[in-house]
C-alpha positions in Angstrom: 0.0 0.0 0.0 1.5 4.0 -1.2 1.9 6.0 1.3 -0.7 8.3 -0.3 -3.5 5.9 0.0 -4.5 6.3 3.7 -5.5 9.5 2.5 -7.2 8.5 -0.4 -9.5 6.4 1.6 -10.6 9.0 3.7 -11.6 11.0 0.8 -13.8 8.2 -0.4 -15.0 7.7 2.8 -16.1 11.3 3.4 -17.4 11.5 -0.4 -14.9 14.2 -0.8 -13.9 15.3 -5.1 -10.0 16.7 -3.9 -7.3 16.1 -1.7 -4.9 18.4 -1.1 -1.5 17.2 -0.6 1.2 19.9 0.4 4.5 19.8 2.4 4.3 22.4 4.9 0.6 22.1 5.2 -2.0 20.3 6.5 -3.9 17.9 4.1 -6.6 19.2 3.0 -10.0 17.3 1.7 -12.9 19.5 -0.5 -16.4 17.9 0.8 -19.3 19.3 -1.2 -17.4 22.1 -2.5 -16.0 23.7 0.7 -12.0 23.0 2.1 -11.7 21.5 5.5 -8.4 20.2 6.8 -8.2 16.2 7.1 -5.9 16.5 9.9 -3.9 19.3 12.1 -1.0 18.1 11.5 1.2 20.4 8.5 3.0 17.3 6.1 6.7 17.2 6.2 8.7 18.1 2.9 10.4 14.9 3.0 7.1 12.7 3.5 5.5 14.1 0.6 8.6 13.9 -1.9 8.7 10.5 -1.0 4.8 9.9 -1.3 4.5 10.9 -4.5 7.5 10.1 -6.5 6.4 6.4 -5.0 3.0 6.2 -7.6 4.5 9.0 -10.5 4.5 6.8 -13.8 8.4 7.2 -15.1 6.8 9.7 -18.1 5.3 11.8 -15.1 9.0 12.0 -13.4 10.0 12.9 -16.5 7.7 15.9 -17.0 7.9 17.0 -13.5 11.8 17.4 -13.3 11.8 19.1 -17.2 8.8 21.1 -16.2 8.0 21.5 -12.5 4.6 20.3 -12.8 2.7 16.8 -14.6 -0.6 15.4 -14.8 -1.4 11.8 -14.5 -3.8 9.3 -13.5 -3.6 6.9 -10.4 -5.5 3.7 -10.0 -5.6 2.7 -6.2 -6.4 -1.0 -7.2 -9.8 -1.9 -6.8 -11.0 1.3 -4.5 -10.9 4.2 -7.1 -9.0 6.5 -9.6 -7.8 9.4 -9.1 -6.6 12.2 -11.5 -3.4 14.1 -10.4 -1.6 17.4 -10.5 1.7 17.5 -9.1 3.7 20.5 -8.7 6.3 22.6 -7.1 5.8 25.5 -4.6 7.4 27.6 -1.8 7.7 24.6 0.5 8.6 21.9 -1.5 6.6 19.3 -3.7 2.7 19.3 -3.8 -0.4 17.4 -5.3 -3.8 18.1 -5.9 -6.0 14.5 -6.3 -9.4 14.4 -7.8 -11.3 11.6 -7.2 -13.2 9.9 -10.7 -15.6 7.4 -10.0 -14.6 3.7 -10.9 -17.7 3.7 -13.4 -19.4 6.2 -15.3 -22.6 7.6 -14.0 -25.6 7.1 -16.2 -28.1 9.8 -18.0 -30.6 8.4 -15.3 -28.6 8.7 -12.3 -27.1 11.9 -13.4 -31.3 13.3 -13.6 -30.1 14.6 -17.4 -32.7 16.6 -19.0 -34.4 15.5 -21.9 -32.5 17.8 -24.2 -29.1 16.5 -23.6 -30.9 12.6 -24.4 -31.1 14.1 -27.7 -27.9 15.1 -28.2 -26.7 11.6 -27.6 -28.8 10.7 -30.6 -27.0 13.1 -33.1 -24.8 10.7 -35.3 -22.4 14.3 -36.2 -21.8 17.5 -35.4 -20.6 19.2 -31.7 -21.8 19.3 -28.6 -19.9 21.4 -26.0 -20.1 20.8 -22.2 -18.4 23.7 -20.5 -18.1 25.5 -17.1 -15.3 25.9 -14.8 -12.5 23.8 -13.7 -14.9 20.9 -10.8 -18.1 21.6 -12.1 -18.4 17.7 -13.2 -17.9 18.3 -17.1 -16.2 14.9 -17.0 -18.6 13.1 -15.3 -21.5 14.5 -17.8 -19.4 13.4 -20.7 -19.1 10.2 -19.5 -22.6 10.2 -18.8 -23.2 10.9 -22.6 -20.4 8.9 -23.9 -21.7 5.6 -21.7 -25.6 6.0 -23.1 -23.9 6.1 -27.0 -21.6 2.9 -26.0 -24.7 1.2 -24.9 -27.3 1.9 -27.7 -24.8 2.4 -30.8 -22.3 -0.2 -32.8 -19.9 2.0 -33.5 -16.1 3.2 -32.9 -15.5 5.6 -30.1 -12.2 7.5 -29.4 -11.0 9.5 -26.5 -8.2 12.1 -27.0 -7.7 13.0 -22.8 -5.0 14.8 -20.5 -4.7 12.2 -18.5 -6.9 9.6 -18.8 -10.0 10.1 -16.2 -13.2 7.7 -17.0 -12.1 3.8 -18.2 -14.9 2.9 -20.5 -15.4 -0.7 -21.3 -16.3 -2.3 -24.6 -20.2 -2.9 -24.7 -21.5 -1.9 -28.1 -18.8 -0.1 -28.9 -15.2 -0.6 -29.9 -13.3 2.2 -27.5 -10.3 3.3 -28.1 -8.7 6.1 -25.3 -5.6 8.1 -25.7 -3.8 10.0 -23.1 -1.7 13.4 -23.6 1.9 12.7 -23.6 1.5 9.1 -23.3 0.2 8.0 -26.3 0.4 11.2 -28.4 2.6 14.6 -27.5 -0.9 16.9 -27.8 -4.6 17.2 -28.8 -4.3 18.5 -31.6 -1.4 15.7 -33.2 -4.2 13.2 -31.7 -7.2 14.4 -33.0 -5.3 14.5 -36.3 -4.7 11.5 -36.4 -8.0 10.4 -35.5 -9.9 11.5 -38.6 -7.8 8.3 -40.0 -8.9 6.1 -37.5 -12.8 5.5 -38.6 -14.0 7.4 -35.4 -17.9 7.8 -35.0 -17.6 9.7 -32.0 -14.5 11.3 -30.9 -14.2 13.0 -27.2 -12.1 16.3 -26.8 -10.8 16.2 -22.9 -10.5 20.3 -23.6 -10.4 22.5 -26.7 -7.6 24.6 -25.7 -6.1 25.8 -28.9 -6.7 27.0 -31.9 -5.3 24.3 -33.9 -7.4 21.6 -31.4 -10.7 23.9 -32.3 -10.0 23.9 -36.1 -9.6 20.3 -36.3 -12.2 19.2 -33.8 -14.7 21.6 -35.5 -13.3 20.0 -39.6 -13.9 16.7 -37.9 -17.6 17.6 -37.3 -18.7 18.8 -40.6 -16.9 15.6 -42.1 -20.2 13.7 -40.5 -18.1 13.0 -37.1 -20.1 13.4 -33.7 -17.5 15.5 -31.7 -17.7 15.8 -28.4 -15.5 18.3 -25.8 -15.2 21.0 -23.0 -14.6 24.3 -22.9 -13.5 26.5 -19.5 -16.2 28.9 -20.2 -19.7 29.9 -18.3 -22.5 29.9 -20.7 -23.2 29.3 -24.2 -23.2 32.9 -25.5 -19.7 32.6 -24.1 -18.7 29.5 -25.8 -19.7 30.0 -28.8 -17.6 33.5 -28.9 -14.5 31.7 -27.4 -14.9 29.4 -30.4 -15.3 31.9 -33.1 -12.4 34.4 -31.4 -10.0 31.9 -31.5 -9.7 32.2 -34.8 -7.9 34.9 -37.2 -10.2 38.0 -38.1 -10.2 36.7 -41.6 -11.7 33.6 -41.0 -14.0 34.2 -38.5 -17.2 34.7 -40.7 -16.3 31.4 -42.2 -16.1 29.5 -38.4 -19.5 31.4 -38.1 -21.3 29.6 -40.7 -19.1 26.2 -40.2 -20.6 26.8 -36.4 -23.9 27.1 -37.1 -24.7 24.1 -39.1 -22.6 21.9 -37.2 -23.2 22.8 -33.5 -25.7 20.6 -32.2 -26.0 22.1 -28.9 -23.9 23.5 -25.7 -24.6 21.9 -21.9 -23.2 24.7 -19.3 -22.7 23.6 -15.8 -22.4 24.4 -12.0 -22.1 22.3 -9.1 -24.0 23.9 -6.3 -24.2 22.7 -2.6 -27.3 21.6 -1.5 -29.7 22.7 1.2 -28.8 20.0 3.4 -25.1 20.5 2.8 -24.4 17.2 2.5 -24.0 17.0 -1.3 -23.8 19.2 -4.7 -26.2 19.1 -7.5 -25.8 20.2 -11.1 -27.7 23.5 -12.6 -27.8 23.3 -16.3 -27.5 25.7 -18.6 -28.6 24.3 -22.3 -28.6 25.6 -26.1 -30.2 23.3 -28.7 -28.8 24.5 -32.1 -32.6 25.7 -33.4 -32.9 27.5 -37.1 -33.2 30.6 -35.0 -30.2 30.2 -32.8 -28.1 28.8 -35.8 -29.1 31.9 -37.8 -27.9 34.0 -34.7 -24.8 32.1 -35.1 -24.3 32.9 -38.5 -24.9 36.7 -38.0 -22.8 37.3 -35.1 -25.1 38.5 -33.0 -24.5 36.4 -30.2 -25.7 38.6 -27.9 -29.3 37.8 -28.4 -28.4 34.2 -27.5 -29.8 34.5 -24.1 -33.0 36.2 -25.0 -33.4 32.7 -27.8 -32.5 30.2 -24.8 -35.2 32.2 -22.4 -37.7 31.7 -25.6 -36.3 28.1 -26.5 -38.0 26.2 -23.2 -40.3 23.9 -25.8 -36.5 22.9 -27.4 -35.1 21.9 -23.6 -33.3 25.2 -23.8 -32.5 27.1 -20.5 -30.4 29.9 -19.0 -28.1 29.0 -16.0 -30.4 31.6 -13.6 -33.7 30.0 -14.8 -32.1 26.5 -14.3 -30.9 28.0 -10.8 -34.3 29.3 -10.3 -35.9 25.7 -10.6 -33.7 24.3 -7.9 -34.5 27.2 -5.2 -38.0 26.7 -6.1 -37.7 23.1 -5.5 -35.9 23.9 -2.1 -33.0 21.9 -3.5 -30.7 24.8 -2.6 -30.3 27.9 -0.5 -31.5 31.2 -1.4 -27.7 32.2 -0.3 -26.4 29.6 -2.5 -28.4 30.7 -5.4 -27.2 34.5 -5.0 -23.6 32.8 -4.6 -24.0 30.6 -7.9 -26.7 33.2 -10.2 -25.5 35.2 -13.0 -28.0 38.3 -12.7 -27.2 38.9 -8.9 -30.8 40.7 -8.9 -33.1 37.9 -9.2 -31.4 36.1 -6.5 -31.2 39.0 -4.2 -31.8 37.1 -0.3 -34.0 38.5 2.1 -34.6 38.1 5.6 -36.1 34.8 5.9 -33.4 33.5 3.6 -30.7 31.9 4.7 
Protein backbone atom coordinates (compact mmCIF):
# COMPACT_ATOMS: atom_id res chain seq x y z
CA UNK A 1 0.00 0.00 0.00
CA UNK A 2 1.54 3.97 -1.18
CA UNK A 3 1.89 5.96 1.31
CA UNK A 4 -0.65 8.31 -0.35
CA UNK A 5 -3.53 5.90 -0.02
CA UNK A 6 -4.48 6.35 3.68
CA UNK A 7 -5.55 9.53 2.51
CA UNK A 8 -7.20 8.52 -0.40
CA UNK A 9 -9.48 6.43 1.58
CA UNK A 10 -10.65 9.05 3.70
CA UNK A 11 -11.55 11.05 0.81
CA UNK A 12 -13.80 8.20 -0.42
CA UNK A 13 -15.03 7.69 2.78
CA UNK A 14 -16.05 11.31 3.39
CA UNK A 15 -17.40 11.52 -0.35
CA UNK A 16 -14.91 14.23 -0.79
CA UNK A 17 -13.94 15.25 -5.09
CA UNK A 18 -10.03 16.74 -3.90
CA UNK A 19 -7.28 16.11 -1.69
CA UNK A 20 -4.92 18.41 -1.11
CA UNK A 21 -1.50 17.19 -0.59
CA UNK A 22 1.22 19.86 0.37
CA UNK A 23 4.53 19.85 2.38
CA UNK A 24 4.28 22.41 4.87
CA UNK A 25 0.64 22.13 5.17
CA UNK A 26 -2.02 20.29 6.46
CA UNK A 27 -3.88 17.88 4.10
CA UNK A 28 -6.65 19.24 2.99
CA UNK A 29 -10.03 17.28 1.74
CA UNK A 30 -12.94 19.53 -0.50
CA UNK A 31 -16.41 17.93 0.78
CA UNK A 32 -19.25 19.35 -1.23
CA UNK A 33 -17.43 22.07 -2.52
CA UNK A 34 -16.01 23.68 0.71
CA UNK A 35 -12.01 23.00 2.07
CA UNK A 36 -11.73 21.52 5.50
CA UNK A 37 -8.36 20.22 6.78
CA UNK A 38 -8.17 16.22 7.07
CA UNK A 39 -5.86 16.47 9.90
CA UNK A 40 -3.94 19.27 12.06
CA UNK A 41 -0.96 18.14 11.52
CA UNK A 42 1.24 20.39 8.53
CA UNK A 43 3.04 17.31 6.05
CA UNK A 44 6.67 17.16 6.19
CA UNK A 45 8.70 18.09 2.90
CA UNK A 46 10.42 14.94 2.98
CA UNK A 47 7.15 12.73 3.50
CA UNK A 48 5.51 14.12 0.62
CA UNK A 49 8.58 13.94 -1.88
CA UNK A 50 8.74 10.53 -0.97
CA UNK A 51 4.81 9.86 -1.34
CA UNK A 52 4.47 10.95 -4.48
CA UNK A 53 7.49 10.06 -6.52
CA UNK A 54 6.36 6.44 -5.00
CA UNK A 55 3.02 6.18 -7.59
CA UNK A 56 4.48 9.03 -10.50
CA UNK A 57 4.53 6.80 -13.82
CA UNK A 58 8.44 7.24 -15.13
CA UNK A 59 6.77 9.74 -18.10
CA UNK A 60 5.34 11.81 -15.14
CA UNK A 61 9.00 11.96 -13.45
CA UNK A 62 10.03 12.94 -16.53
CA UNK A 63 7.70 15.86 -17.05
CA UNK A 64 7.88 17.04 -13.49
CA UNK A 65 11.77 17.41 -13.29
CA UNK A 66 11.81 19.11 -17.16
CA UNK A 67 8.80 21.06 -16.16
CA UNK A 68 8.03 21.46 -12.50
CA UNK A 69 4.55 20.26 -12.85
CA UNK A 70 2.74 16.83 -14.62
CA UNK A 71 -0.59 15.43 -14.84
CA UNK A 72 -1.37 11.80 -14.49
CA UNK A 73 -3.80 9.31 -13.53
CA UNK A 74 -3.57 6.91 -10.40
CA UNK A 75 -5.48 3.74 -10.03
CA UNK A 76 -5.64 2.68 -6.25
CA UNK A 77 -6.44 -0.99 -7.16
CA UNK A 78 -9.83 -1.90 -6.76
CA UNK A 79 -10.99 1.34 -4.51
CA UNK A 80 -10.93 4.19 -7.08
CA UNK A 81 -9.02 6.49 -9.63
CA UNK A 82 -7.80 9.43 -9.07
CA UNK A 83 -6.65 12.23 -11.47
CA UNK A 84 -3.38 14.07 -10.42
CA UNK A 85 -1.58 17.35 -10.52
CA UNK A 86 1.71 17.54 -9.10
CA UNK A 87 3.69 20.50 -8.73
CA UNK A 88 6.27 22.61 -7.08
CA UNK A 89 5.85 25.45 -4.58
CA UNK A 90 7.44 27.64 -1.84
CA UNK A 91 7.70 24.60 0.51
CA UNK A 92 8.63 21.86 -1.51
CA UNK A 93 6.57 19.32 -3.71
CA UNK A 94 2.70 19.35 -3.78
CA UNK A 95 -0.42 17.45 -5.32
CA UNK A 96 -3.80 18.09 -5.90
CA UNK A 97 -5.96 14.45 -6.29
CA UNK A 98 -9.42 14.36 -7.82
CA UNK A 99 -11.30 11.55 -7.22
CA UNK A 100 -13.24 9.85 -10.66
CA UNK A 101 -15.59 7.43 -9.95
CA UNK A 102 -14.56 3.69 -10.86
CA UNK A 103 -17.66 3.73 -13.44
CA UNK A 104 -19.39 6.20 -15.32
CA UNK A 105 -22.56 7.57 -13.97
CA UNK A 106 -25.62 7.06 -16.15
CA UNK A 107 -28.12 9.85 -17.97
CA UNK A 108 -30.58 8.44 -15.27
CA UNK A 109 -28.62 8.72 -12.28
CA UNK A 110 -27.14 11.91 -13.42
CA UNK A 111 -31.27 13.34 -13.55
CA UNK A 112 -30.13 14.55 -17.40
CA UNK A 113 -32.75 16.56 -18.98
CA UNK A 114 -34.43 15.48 -21.93
CA UNK A 115 -32.52 17.80 -24.20
CA UNK A 116 -29.08 16.54 -23.57
CA UNK A 117 -30.89 12.64 -24.42
CA UNK A 118 -31.14 14.08 -27.67
CA UNK A 119 -27.91 15.09 -28.23
CA UNK A 120 -26.72 11.63 -27.60
CA UNK A 121 -28.79 10.67 -30.64
CA UNK A 122 -27.02 13.06 -33.06
CA UNK A 123 -24.83 10.73 -35.29
CA UNK A 124 -22.43 14.29 -36.24
CA UNK A 125 -21.78 17.46 -35.41
CA UNK A 126 -20.60 19.21 -31.70
CA UNK A 127 -21.82 19.27 -28.57
CA UNK A 128 -19.92 21.41 -26.02
CA UNK A 129 -20.13 20.81 -22.19
CA UNK A 130 -18.44 23.73 -20.48
CA UNK A 131 -18.06 25.51 -17.06
CA UNK A 132 -15.34 25.86 -14.81
CA UNK A 133 -12.51 23.83 -13.72
CA UNK A 134 -14.91 20.91 -10.82
CA UNK A 135 -18.07 21.57 -12.06
CA UNK A 136 -18.38 17.67 -13.22
CA UNK A 137 -17.86 18.29 -17.05
CA UNK A 138 -16.25 14.87 -16.98
CA UNK A 139 -18.57 13.14 -15.32
CA UNK A 140 -21.49 14.49 -17.82
CA UNK A 141 -19.39 13.36 -20.73
CA UNK A 142 -19.07 10.20 -19.54
CA UNK A 143 -22.63 10.22 -18.84
CA UNK A 144 -23.20 10.89 -22.59
CA UNK A 145 -20.44 8.87 -23.88
CA UNK A 146 -21.70 5.61 -21.72
CA UNK A 147 -25.55 6.04 -23.07
CA UNK A 148 -23.94 6.12 -26.98
CA UNK A 149 -21.65 2.89 -26.04
CA UNK A 150 -24.68 1.19 -24.89
CA UNK A 151 -27.29 1.91 -27.75
CA UNK A 152 -24.78 2.43 -30.84
CA UNK A 153 -22.30 -0.21 -32.85
CA UNK A 154 -19.89 2.01 -33.55
CA UNK A 155 -16.11 3.22 -32.86
CA UNK A 156 -15.47 5.62 -30.10
CA UNK A 157 -12.17 7.51 -29.44
CA UNK A 158 -10.96 9.48 -26.49
CA UNK A 159 -8.21 12.12 -27.00
CA UNK A 160 -7.74 13.00 -22.83
CA UNK A 161 -5.01 14.77 -20.49
CA UNK A 162 -4.72 12.16 -18.55
CA UNK A 163 -6.86 9.56 -18.77
CA UNK A 164 -9.99 10.07 -16.25
CA UNK A 165 -13.18 7.67 -17.04
CA UNK A 166 -12.14 3.79 -18.15
CA UNK A 167 -14.86 2.92 -20.50
CA UNK A 168 -15.44 -0.71 -21.29
CA UNK A 169 -16.28 -2.32 -24.61
CA UNK A 170 -20.23 -2.88 -24.74
CA UNK A 171 -21.54 -1.93 -28.13
CA UNK A 172 -18.82 -0.15 -28.88
CA UNK A 173 -15.18 -0.62 -29.86
CA UNK A 174 -13.31 2.20 -27.54
CA UNK A 175 -10.33 3.33 -28.14
CA UNK A 176 -8.72 6.06 -25.27
CA UNK A 177 -5.62 8.05 -25.72
CA UNK A 178 -3.82 10.00 -23.09
CA UNK A 179 -1.65 13.42 -23.59
CA UNK A 180 1.91 12.70 -23.55
CA UNK A 181 1.46 9.12 -23.34
CA UNK A 182 0.20 7.98 -26.32
CA UNK A 183 0.44 11.18 -28.37
CA UNK A 184 2.65 14.60 -27.52
CA UNK A 185 -0.89 16.88 -27.76
CA UNK A 186 -4.60 17.21 -28.82
CA UNK A 187 -4.28 18.53 -31.63
CA UNK A 188 -1.38 15.71 -33.23
CA UNK A 189 -4.22 13.18 -31.72
CA UNK A 190 -7.16 14.36 -32.98
CA UNK A 191 -5.29 14.50 -36.29
CA UNK A 192 -4.70 11.54 -36.36
CA UNK A 193 -7.99 10.43 -35.51
CA UNK A 194 -9.88 11.46 -38.55
CA UNK A 195 -7.85 8.33 -39.98
CA UNK A 196 -8.88 6.07 -37.51
CA UNK A 197 -12.85 5.52 -38.59
CA UNK A 198 -14.01 7.38 -35.40
CA UNK A 199 -17.90 7.81 -34.98
CA UNK A 200 -17.59 9.66 -31.98
CA UNK A 201 -14.50 11.32 -30.92
CA UNK A 202 -14.18 12.97 -27.19
CA UNK A 203 -12.05 16.26 -26.81
CA UNK A 204 -10.84 16.17 -22.89
CA UNK A 205 -10.50 20.26 -23.59
CA UNK A 206 -10.43 22.47 -26.74
CA UNK A 207 -7.55 24.56 -25.66
CA UNK A 208 -6.08 25.84 -28.95
CA UNK A 209 -6.73 27.02 -31.93
CA UNK A 210 -5.27 24.32 -33.91
CA UNK A 211 -7.39 21.56 -31.43
CA UNK A 212 -10.75 23.87 -32.33
CA UNK A 213 -10.03 23.86 -36.13
CA UNK A 214 -9.57 20.27 -36.26
CA UNK A 215 -12.16 19.25 -33.83
CA UNK A 216 -14.72 21.61 -35.52
CA UNK A 217 -13.32 19.99 -39.57
CA UNK A 218 -13.91 16.72 -37.85
CA UNK A 219 -17.57 17.58 -37.30
CA UNK A 220 -18.66 18.79 -40.61
CA UNK A 221 -16.88 15.60 -42.12
CA UNK A 222 -20.17 13.66 -40.48
CA UNK A 223 -18.13 13.00 -37.14
CA UNK A 224 -20.07 13.39 -33.65
CA UNK A 225 -17.45 15.49 -31.70
CA UNK A 226 -17.66 15.83 -28.37
CA UNK A 227 -15.52 18.31 -25.75
CA UNK A 228 -15.21 20.99 -23.02
CA UNK A 229 -14.61 24.28 -22.93
CA UNK A 230 -13.48 26.50 -19.47
CA UNK A 231 -16.25 28.91 -20.20
CA UNK A 232 -19.69 29.93 -18.33
CA UNK A 233 -22.48 29.92 -20.74
CA UNK A 234 -23.22 29.28 -24.17
CA UNK A 235 -23.24 32.94 -25.46
CA UNK A 236 -19.68 32.62 -24.12
CA UNK A 237 -18.70 29.46 -25.75
CA UNK A 238 -19.72 30.04 -28.83
CA UNK A 239 -17.55 33.53 -28.95
CA UNK A 240 -14.53 31.73 -27.42
CA UNK A 241 -14.86 29.40 -30.41
CA UNK A 242 -15.30 31.90 -33.11
CA UNK A 243 -12.36 34.37 -31.42
CA UNK A 244 -9.98 31.93 -31.48
CA UNK A 245 -9.67 32.24 -34.83
CA UNK A 246 -7.93 34.92 -37.21
CA UNK A 247 -10.22 38.00 -38.14
CA UNK A 248 -10.20 36.75 -41.65
CA UNK A 249 -11.70 33.61 -40.97
CA UNK A 250 -14.02 34.22 -38.50
CA UNK A 251 -17.18 34.70 -40.74
CA UNK A 252 -16.32 31.37 -42.17
CA UNK A 253 -16.11 29.48 -38.38
CA UNK A 254 -19.46 31.40 -38.08
CA UNK A 255 -21.30 29.56 -40.71
CA UNK A 256 -19.14 26.19 -40.16
CA UNK A 257 -20.58 26.81 -36.35
CA UNK A 258 -23.94 27.06 -37.13
CA UNK A 259 -24.71 24.11 -39.10
CA UNK A 260 -22.59 21.88 -37.19
CA UNK A 261 -23.22 22.77 -33.52
CA UNK A 262 -25.73 20.56 -32.18
CA UNK A 263 -25.96 22.07 -28.89
CA UNK A 264 -23.91 23.52 -25.69
CA UNK A 265 -24.64 21.93 -21.95
CA UNK A 266 -23.22 24.66 -19.33
CA UNK A 267 -22.75 23.56 -15.83
CA UNK A 268 -22.39 24.44 -11.97
CA UNK A 269 -22.13 22.29 -9.15
CA UNK A 270 -23.97 23.87 -6.35
CA UNK A 271 -24.23 22.74 -2.57
CA UNK A 272 -27.32 21.61 -1.54
CA UNK A 273 -29.71 22.70 1.24
CA UNK A 274 -28.80 19.96 3.42
CA UNK A 275 -25.05 20.48 2.84
CA UNK A 276 -24.42 17.23 2.47
CA UNK A 277 -23.99 16.98 -1.28
CA UNK A 278 -23.78 19.24 -4.70
CA UNK A 279 -26.23 19.12 -7.48
CA UNK A 280 -25.83 20.15 -11.12
CA UNK A 281 -27.74 23.55 -12.59
CA UNK A 282 -27.79 23.26 -16.26
CA UNK A 283 -27.51 25.69 -18.60
CA UNK A 284 -28.65 24.33 -22.29
CA UNK A 285 -28.62 25.63 -26.14
CA UNK A 286 -30.19 23.32 -28.75
CA UNK A 287 -28.83 24.53 -32.11
CA UNK A 288 -32.63 25.74 -33.39
CA UNK A 289 -32.89 27.47 -37.09
CA UNK A 290 -33.17 30.59 -34.96
CA UNK A 291 -30.19 30.21 -32.78
CA UNK A 292 -28.11 28.84 -35.78
CA UNK A 293 -29.10 31.85 -37.75
CA UNK A 294 -27.94 33.98 -34.65
CA UNK A 295 -24.75 32.15 -35.06
CA UNK A 296 -24.29 32.88 -38.50
CA UNK A 297 -24.93 36.73 -37.99
CA UNK A 298 -22.84 37.32 -35.06
CA UNK A 299 -25.14 38.48 -32.98
CA UNK A 300 -24.46 36.43 -30.19
CA UNK A 301 -25.68 38.65 -27.85
CA UNK A 302 -29.25 37.82 -28.43
CA UNK A 303 -28.39 34.22 -27.54
CA UNK A 304 -29.78 34.53 -24.07
CA UNK A 305 -33.03 36.21 -25.05
CA UNK A 306 -33.39 32.69 -27.81
CA UNK A 307 -32.46 30.20 -24.84
CA UNK A 308 -35.24 32.20 -22.44
CA UNK A 309 -37.74 31.74 -25.58
CA UNK A 310 -36.34 28.14 -26.51
CA UNK A 311 -37.97 26.24 -23.23
CA UNK A 312 -40.34 23.95 -25.83
CA UNK A 313 -36.52 22.95 -27.37
CA UNK A 314 -35.12 21.90 -23.65
CA UNK A 315 -33.35 25.22 -23.84
CA UNK A 316 -32.55 27.06 -20.48
CA UNK A 317 -30.35 29.90 -19.03
CA UNK A 318 -28.05 29.03 -15.99
CA UNK A 319 -30.36 31.56 -13.58
CA UNK A 320 -33.71 29.99 -14.79
CA UNK A 321 -32.11 26.49 -14.29
CA UNK A 322 -30.95 28.01 -10.84
CA UNK A 323 -34.34 29.28 -10.33
CA UNK A 324 -35.88 25.73 -10.55
CA UNK A 325 -33.67 24.35 -7.94
CA UNK A 326 -34.46 27.16 -5.19
CA UNK A 327 -38.01 26.73 -6.08
CA UNK A 328 -37.71 23.05 -5.51
CA UNK A 329 -35.94 23.87 -2.10
CA UNK A 330 -32.99 21.88 -3.47
CA UNK A 331 -30.74 24.85 -2.65
CA UNK A 332 -30.34 27.86 -0.49
CA UNK A 333 -31.47 31.21 -1.42
CA UNK A 334 -27.68 32.24 -0.34
CA UNK A 335 -26.41 29.63 -2.51
CA UNK A 336 -28.36 30.69 -5.38
CA UNK A 337 -27.23 34.50 -4.98
CA UNK A 338 -23.61 32.85 -4.60
CA UNK A 339 -23.99 30.62 -7.86
CA UNK A 340 -26.66 33.16 -10.19
CA UNK A 341 -25.51 35.19 -12.98
CA UNK A 342 -28.03 38.31 -12.68
CA UNK A 343 -27.20 38.85 -8.92
CA UNK A 344 -30.79 40.75 -8.94
CA UNK A 345 -33.06 37.93 -9.16
CA UNK A 346 -31.36 36.11 -6.54
CA UNK A 347 -31.21 39.03 -4.17
CA UNK A 348 -31.78 37.09 -0.30
CA UNK A 349 -34.03 38.45 2.07
CA UNK A 350 -34.63 38.10 5.58
CA UNK A 351 -36.12 34.84 5.86
CA UNK A 352 -33.41 33.53 3.55
CA UNK A 353 -30.67 31.92 4.73
Amino acid sequence: MAHIDEYLLQILEKKGSDLHFLAGDPPRIRQFGELQPLRPEPLAREFVQTALYEIMPRAATARFEEREGADFAYTMGEYGRFRVNVMRHLNGMGAVFRAIPSKALSLDQLNMPRAVRQMCNTINGLILVTGKTGSGKSTTLAAMIDDINNRVKGHILTIEDPIEFVHQRKSCLISQREIGVHSPSFAAALHSALREDPDVILVGELRDYETISIAVTAAEMGILVMGTLHTNGAAQTVDRMVNVFPADKQSHVRTMLSTSLRGVVSQQLLQTTDKNGRVAALEIMVNTPAVSNLIRQGKLDQLETAMQSGSQFGMRTMDSAIQQLLDQKVVSGKEAYKKGINKAKFEPTKDQD
